[in-house]
C-alpha positions as CSV (number, residue, x, y, z in Angstrom):
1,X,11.3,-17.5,-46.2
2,X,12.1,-14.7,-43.4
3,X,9.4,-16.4,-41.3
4,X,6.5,-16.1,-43.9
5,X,4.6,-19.7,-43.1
6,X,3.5,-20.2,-47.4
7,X,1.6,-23.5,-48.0
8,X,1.6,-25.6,-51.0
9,X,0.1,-28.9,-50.6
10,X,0.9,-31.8,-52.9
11,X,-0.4,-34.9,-51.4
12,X,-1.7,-38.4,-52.9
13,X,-5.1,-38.1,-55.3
14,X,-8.1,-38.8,-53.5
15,X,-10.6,-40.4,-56.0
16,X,-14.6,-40.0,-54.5
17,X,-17.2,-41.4,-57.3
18,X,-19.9,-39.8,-57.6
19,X,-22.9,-41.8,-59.8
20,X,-20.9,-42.9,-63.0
21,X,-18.3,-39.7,-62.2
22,X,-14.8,-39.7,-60.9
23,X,-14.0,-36.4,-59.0
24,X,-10.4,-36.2,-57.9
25,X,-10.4,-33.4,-54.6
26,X,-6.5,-33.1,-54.2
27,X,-5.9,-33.0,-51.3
28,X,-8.4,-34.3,-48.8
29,X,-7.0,-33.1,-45.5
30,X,-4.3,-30.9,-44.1
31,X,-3.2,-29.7,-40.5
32,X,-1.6,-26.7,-39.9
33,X,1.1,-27.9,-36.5
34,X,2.1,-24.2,-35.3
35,X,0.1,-21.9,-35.5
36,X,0.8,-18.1,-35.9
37,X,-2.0,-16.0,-35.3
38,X,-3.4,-12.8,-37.4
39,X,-1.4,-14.5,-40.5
40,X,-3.1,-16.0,-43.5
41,X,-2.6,-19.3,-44.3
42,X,-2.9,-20.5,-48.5
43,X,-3.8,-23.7,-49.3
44,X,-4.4,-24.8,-52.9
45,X,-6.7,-27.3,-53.2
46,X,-7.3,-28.9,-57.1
47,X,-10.6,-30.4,-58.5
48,X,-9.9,-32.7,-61.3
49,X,-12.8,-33.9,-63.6
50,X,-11.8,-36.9,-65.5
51,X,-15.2,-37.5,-66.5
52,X,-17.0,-36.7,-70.0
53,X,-19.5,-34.1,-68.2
54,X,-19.5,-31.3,-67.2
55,X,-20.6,-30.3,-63.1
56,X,-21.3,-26.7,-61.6
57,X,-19.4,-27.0,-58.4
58,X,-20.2,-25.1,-55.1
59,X,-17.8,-25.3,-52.3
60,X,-19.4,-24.1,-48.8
61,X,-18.6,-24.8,-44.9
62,X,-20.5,-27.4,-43.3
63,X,-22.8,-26.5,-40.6
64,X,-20.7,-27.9,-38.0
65,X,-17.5,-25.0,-39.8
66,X,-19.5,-22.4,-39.9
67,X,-18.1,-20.5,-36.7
68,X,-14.7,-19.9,-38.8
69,X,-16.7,-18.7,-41.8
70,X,-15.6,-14.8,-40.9
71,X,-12.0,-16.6,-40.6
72,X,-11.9,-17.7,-44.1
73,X,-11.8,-16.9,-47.6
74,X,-13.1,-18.8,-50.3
75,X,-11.9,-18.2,-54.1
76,X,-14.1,-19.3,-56.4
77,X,-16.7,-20.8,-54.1
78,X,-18.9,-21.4,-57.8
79,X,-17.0,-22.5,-61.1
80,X,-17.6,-24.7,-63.8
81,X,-15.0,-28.2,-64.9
82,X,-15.4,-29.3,-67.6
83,X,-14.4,-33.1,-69.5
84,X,-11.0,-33.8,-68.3
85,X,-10.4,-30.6,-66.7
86,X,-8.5,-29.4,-63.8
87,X,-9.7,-26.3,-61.5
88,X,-7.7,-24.4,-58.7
89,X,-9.4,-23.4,-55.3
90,X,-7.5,-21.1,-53.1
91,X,-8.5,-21.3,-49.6
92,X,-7.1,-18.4,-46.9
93,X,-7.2,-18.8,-43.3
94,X,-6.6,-16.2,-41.1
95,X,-6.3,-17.6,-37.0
96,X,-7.4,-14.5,-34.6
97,X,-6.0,-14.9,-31.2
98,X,-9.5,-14.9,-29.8
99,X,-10.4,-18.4,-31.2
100,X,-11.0,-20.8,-28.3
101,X,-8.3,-23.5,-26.5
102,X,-9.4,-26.6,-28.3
103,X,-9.3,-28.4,-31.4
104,X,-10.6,-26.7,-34.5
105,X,-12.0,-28.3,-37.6
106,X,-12.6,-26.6,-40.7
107,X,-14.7,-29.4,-43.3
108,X,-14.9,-27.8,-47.0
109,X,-18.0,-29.3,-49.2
110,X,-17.9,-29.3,-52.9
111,X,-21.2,-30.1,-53.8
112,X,-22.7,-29.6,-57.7
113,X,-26.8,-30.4,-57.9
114,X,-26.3,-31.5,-54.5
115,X,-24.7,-34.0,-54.2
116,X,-21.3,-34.5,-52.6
117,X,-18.5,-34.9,-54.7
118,X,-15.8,-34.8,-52.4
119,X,-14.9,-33.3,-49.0
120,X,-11.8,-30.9,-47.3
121,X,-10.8,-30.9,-43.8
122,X,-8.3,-28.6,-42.0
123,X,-7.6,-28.9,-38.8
124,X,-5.3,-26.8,-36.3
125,X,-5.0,-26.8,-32.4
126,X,-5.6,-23.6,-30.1
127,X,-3.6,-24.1,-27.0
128,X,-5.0,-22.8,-23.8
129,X,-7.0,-24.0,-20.5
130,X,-10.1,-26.1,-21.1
131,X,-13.3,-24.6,-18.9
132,X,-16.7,-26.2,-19.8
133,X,-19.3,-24.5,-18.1
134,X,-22.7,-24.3,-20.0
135,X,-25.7,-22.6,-18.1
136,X,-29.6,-22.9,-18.9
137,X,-30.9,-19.7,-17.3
138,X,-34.3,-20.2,-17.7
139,X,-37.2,-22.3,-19.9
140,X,-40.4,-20.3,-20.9
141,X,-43.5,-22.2,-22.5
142,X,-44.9,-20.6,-25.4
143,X,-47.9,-21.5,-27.4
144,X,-49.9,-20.0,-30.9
145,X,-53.3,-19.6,-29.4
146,X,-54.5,-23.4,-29.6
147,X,-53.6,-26.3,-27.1
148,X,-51.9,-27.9,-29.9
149,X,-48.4,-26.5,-30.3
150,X,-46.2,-25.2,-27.5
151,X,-42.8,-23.8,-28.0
152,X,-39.9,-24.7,-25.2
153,X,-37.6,-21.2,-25.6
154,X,-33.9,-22.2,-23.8
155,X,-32.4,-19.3,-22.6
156,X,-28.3,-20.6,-22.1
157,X,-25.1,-18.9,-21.9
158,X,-21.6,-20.6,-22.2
159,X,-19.3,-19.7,-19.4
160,X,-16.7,-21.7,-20.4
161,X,-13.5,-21.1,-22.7
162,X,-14.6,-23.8,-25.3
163,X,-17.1,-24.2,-27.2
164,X,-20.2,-26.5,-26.3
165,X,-21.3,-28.4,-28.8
166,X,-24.6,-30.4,-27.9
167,X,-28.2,-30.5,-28.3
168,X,-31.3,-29.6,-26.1
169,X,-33.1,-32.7,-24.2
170,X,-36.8,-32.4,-23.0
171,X,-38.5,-34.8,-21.3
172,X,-42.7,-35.3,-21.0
173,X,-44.1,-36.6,-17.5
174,X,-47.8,-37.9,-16.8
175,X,-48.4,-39.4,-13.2
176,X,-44.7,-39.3,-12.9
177,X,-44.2,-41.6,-15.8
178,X,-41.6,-40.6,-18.6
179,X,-43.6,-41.1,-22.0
180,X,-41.6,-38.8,-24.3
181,X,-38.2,-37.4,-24.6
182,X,-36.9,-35.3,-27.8
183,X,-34.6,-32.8,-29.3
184,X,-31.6,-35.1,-29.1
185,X,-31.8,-35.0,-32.6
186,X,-30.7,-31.3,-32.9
187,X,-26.6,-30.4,-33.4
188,X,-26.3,-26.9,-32.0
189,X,-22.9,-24.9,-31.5
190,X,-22.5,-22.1,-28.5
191,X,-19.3,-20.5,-28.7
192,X,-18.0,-19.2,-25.7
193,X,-18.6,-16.4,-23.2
194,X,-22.1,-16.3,-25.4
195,X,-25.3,-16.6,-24.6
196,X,-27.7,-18.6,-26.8
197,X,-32.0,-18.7,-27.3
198,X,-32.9,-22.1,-28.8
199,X,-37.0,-22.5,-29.9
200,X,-38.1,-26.4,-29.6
201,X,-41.8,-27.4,-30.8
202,X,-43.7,-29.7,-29.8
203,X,-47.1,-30.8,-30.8
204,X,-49.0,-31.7,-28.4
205,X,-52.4,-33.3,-30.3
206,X,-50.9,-36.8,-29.4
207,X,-51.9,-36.0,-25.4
208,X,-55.0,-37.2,-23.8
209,X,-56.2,-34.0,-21.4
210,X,-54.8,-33.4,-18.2
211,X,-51.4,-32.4,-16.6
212,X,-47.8,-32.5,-17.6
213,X,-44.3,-32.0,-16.2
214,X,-41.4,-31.6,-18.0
215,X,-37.8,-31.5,-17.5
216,X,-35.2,-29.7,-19.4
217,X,-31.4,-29.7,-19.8
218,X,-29.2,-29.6,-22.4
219,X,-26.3,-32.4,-23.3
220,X,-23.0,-31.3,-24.4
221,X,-19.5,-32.4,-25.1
222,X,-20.7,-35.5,-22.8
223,X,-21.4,-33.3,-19.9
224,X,-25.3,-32.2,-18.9
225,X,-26.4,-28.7,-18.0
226,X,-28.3,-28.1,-15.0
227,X,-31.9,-28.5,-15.5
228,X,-35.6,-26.8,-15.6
229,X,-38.6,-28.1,-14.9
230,X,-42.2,-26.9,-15.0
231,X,-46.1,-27.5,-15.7
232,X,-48.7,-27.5,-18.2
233,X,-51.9,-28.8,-19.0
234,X,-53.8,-30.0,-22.2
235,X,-57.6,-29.2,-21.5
236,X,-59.1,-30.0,-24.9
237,X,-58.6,-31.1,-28.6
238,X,-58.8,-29.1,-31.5
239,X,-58.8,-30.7,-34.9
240,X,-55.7,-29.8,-36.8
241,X,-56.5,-28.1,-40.7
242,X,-54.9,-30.9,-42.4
243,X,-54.1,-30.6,-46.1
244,X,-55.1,-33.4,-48.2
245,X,-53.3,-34.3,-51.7
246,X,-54.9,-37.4,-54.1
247,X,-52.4,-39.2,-55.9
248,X,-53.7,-41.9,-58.4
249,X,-52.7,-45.6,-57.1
250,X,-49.2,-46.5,-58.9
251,X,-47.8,-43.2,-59.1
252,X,-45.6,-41.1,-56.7
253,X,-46.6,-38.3,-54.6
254,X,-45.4,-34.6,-56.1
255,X,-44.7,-32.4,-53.6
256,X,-43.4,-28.9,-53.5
257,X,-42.7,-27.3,-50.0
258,X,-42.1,-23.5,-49.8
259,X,-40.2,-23.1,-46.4
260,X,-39.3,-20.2,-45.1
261,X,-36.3,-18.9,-42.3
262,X,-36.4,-15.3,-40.8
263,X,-33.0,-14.3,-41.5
264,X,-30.9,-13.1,-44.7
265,X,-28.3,-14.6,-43.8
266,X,-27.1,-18.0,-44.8
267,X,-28.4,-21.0,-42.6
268,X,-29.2,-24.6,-43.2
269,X,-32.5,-26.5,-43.7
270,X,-33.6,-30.0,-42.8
271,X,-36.9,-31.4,-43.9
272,X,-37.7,-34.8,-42.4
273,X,-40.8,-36.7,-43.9
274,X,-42.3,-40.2,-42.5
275,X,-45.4,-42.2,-43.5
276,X,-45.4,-44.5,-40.9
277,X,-47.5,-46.9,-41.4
278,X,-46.1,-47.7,-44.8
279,X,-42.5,-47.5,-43.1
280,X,-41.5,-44.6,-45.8
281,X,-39.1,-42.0,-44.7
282,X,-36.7,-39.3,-45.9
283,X,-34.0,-36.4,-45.0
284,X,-33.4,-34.0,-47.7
285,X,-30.4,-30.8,-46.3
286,X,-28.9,-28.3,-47.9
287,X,-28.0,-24.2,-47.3
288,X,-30.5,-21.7,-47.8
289,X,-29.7,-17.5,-48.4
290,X,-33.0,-16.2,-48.8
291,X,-36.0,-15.9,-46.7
292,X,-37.7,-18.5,-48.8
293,X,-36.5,-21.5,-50.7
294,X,-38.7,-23.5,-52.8
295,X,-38.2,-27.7,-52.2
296,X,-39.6,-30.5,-54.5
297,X,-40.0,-33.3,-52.1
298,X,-40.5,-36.9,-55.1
299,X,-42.2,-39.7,-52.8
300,X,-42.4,-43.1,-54.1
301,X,-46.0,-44.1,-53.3
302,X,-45.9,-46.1,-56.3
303,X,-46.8,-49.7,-54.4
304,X,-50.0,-48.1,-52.2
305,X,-52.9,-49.2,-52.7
306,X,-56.6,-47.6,-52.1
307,X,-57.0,-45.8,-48.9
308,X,-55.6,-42.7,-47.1
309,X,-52.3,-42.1,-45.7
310,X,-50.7,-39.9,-42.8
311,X,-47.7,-37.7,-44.2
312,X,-45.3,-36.0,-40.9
313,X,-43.0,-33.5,-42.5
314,X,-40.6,-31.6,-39.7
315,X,-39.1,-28.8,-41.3
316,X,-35.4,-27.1,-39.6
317,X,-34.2,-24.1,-40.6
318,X,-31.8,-21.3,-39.0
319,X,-28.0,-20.9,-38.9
320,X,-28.0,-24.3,-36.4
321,X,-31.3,-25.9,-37.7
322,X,-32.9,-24.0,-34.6
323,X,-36.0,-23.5,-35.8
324,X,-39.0,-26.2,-36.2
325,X,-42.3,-26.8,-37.9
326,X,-44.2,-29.1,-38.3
327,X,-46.6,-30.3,-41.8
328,X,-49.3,-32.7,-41.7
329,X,-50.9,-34.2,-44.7
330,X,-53.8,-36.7,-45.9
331,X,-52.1,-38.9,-48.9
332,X,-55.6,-40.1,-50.8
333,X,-54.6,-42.6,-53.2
334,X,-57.2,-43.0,-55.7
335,X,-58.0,-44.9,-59.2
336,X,-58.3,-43.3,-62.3
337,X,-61.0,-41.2,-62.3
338,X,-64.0,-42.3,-65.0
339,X,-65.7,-39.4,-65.5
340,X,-66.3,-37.7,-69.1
341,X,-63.1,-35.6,-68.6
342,X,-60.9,-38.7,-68.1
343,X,-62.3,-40.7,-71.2
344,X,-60.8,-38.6,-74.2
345,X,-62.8,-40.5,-76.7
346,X,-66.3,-40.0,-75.6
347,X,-66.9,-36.4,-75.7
348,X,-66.4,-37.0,-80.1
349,X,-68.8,-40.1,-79.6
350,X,-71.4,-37.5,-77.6
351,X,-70.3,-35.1,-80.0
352,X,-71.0,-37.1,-83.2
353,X,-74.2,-38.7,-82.1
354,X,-76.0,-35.4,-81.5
355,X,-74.3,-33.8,-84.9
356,X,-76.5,-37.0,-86.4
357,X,-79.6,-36.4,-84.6
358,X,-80.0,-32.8,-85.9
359,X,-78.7,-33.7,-89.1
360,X,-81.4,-36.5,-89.7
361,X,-84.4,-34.7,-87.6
362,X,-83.7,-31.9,-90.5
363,X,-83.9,-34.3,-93.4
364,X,-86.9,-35.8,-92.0
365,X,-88.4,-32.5,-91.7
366,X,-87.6,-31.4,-95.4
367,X,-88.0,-34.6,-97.5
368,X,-91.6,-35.0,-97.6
369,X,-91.9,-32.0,-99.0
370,X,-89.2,-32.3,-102.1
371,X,-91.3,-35.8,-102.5
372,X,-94.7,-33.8,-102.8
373,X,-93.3,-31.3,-105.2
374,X,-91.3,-33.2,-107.5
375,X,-93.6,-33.1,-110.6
376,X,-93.4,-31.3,-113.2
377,X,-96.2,-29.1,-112.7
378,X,-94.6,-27.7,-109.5
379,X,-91.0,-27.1,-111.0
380,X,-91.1,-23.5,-109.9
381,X,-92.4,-24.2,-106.4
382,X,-89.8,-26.8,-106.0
383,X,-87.1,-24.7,-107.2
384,X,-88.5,-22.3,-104.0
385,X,-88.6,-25.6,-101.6
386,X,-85.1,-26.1,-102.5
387,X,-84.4,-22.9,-102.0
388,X,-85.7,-23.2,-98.5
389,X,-84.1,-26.2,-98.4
390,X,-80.7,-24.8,-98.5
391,X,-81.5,-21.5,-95.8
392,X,-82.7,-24.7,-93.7
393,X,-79.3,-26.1,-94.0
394,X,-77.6,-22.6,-93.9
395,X,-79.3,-22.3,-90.7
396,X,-78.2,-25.9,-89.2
397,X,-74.6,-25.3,-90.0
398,X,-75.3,-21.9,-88.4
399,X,-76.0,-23.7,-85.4
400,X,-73.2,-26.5,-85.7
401,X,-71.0,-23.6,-85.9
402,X,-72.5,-22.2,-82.2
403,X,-72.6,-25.8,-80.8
404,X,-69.2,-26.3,-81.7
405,X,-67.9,-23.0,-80.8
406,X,-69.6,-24.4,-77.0
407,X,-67.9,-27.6,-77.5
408,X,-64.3,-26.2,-77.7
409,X,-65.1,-23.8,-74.5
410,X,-66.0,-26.6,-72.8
411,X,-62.5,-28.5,-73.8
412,X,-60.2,-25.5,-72.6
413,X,-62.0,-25.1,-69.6
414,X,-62.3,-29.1,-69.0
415,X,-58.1,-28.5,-69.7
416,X,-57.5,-25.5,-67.4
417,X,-59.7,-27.2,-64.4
418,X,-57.2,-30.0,-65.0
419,X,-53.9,-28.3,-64.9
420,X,-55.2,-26.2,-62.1
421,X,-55.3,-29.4,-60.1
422,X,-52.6,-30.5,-61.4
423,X,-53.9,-33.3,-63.7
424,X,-52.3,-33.5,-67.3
425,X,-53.9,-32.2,-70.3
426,X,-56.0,-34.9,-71.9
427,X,-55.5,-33.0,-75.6
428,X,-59.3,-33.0,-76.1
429,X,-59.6,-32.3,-79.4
């Protein structure tokens, strides 16, 4: 078509369940052979919902994409499909001559509450010289005022005319015996002629005092940087401020996490949590725009019995999961408590016994005297002993009225203390 490159792709349906769901992502994978640069490439991709709900779909980049995010265009990236319903996604790639000599892989999620209903991948070749030549210029060794943190900040640039894709390695000496190496675990892009800072923590509260070496490099596309090395000593403990939750033995452990990343922009989080000695562990990831995000982490503590238990959480965040922290907490599992505010029927048995005792103290009180006066002689004056009778009782019910007025103020506040620590209400009544 007078050497317009248009793109319509038709290719076999691609069924991915998701729970009881079938979502059809038509089609699952295209690669573009010759590539023209500074022209826009439109793929139509279709979502097909032959289920009976209905989903909110988001369609992002992965992590791993994200370079070719200003290269891209995205229409909708958020739509509804309904029962049986079909929805069109136009995706537009534009290839700038600057991209790197290598191969290029764009992955599309559509993701609704979540979870991955089905996945896109483009793919297209850059041809050029290969040059892999990743520098680490230098390692500082930061701390935050206690011997218990310190902070490894890389300082690299990529030489090279591809892009290194790796992740940091630091290792931990003692007498010149290796007892720790991390940050393997990390997935971190550098695009070319770039340079890069990368933060690692590490907390150091499981070191004994005395002095340490460390070495460190950084691994990438199965090459190894040069490497740093340096010093530094652990002179004392500090105990750590750990937070302690009680959960009642049976039940799960309800925890919400506010974490927060220093840019606006949109990056990735990656909250890891362990209880170790119970062999419990987790990964929840997703994409964050904000400064904060609020997560509700569910942990099935149900089978736990009495004691205490040590929760790790290691929280990433950033555009490649660059940045680190660490959580600690004290998991108290506990019985039922049996205090007055846990049994709902024995505040009315408290309350009803002591509405008795002043009840019968006041008869007690006033029936001798209606015995004494009840002749006839004395009608008058027992009219009057009646009479005081009745402001007697007028003055009990006054003071019913006050101890029950006490009785609900102590209910609401027994209920707000337990909200407040996140108890249910008990309905006191």
């Amino acid at each position: 078509m007078r050497g317009k490159l248009r793109i319509l792709i038709v290719l076999i349906l691609i069924i991915i369940p998701m729970s009881n769901a079938l979502i059809t992502i038509n089609p699952q994978k295209f690669e573009i052979r010759k590539v023209e640069f500074n022209k826009p490439y439109n793929v139509i991709i279709t979502v097909i919902n032959p289920d009976s709900n209905t989903y909110d779909v988001q369609v992002m980049p992965s992590k791993d994409s994200y370079y070719l995010l200003d290269n891209i265009k995205i229409e909708p990236t958020n739509f509804k499909i309904g029962p049986n319903d079909k929805k069109n996604i136009k995706l537009t790639l534009t290839l700038p001559n600057t991209l790197s000599p290598e191969e290029h892989i764009l992955f599309l999620n559509f993701l609704s509450l979540n979870h991955e209903l089905g996945k896109f991948k483009l793919s297209f070749s850059i041809p050029g010289e290969k040059i892999e030549n990743l520098t680490l210029k230098n390692i500082k060794i930061n701390d935050q005022k206690t011997n218990d943190i310190l902070y490894f900040d890389y300082q690299m640039e990529n030489y090279g005319t591809i892009i290194a894709r790796g992740s940091p390695i630091i290792e931990i000496y003692k007498d010149d015996q290796l007892i720790e190496k991390f940050g393997q675990e990390s997935n971190i892009i550098i695009m070319p002629k770039k340079d890069y800072n990368l933060s690692i923590m590490y907390d150091t509260t499981k070191l004994n005092p005395g002095n340490y070496k460390y070495v460190a490099k950084f691994r990438y596309n199965d090459l190894e940087s040069n490497y740093h090395e340096g010093k530094f000593k652990i002179t004392q403990k500090k105990n750590d401020e750990i937070e302690e939750k009680e959960v009642i033995v049976g039940e799960n452990l309800d925890l919400d996490l506010t974490i927060k990343n220093p840019s606006k922009e949109l990056s990735f989080y990656k909250i890891s949590y362990n209880i170790f000695d119970q062999n419990i562990g987790d990964t929840v990831e997703g994409q964050m725009q904000n400064n904060e995000k609020e997560i509700n982490l569910n942990i099935d503590t149900s089978n736990f019995e009495l004691g205490i238990y040590d929760l790790e959480i290691e929280i990433k965040t950033g555009k490649n999961l660059e940045n680190t922290d660490m959580k600690k907490i004290k998991i108290n599992v506990i019985n039922e408590k049996n205090s007055l505010l846990n049994n709902k029927y024995l505040l009315g048995i408290i309350v009803g016994i002591i509405s008795i005792g002043i009840i019968s103290f006041a008869i007690y009180k006033l029936y001798p005297k209606i015995i004494q006066n009840n002749t006839k002689s004395k009608v008058n004056n027992l009219h009057e002993e009646i009479r005081n009778i009745n402001k007697g009782f007028s003055h009990l019910e006054l003071s019913m009225n006050h101890f029950t007025h006490d009785i609900h103020k102590f209910i609401n506040e027994s209920n707000s203390y337990l909200r407040s620590k996140g108890y249910d209400n008990y309905e006191f009544r």
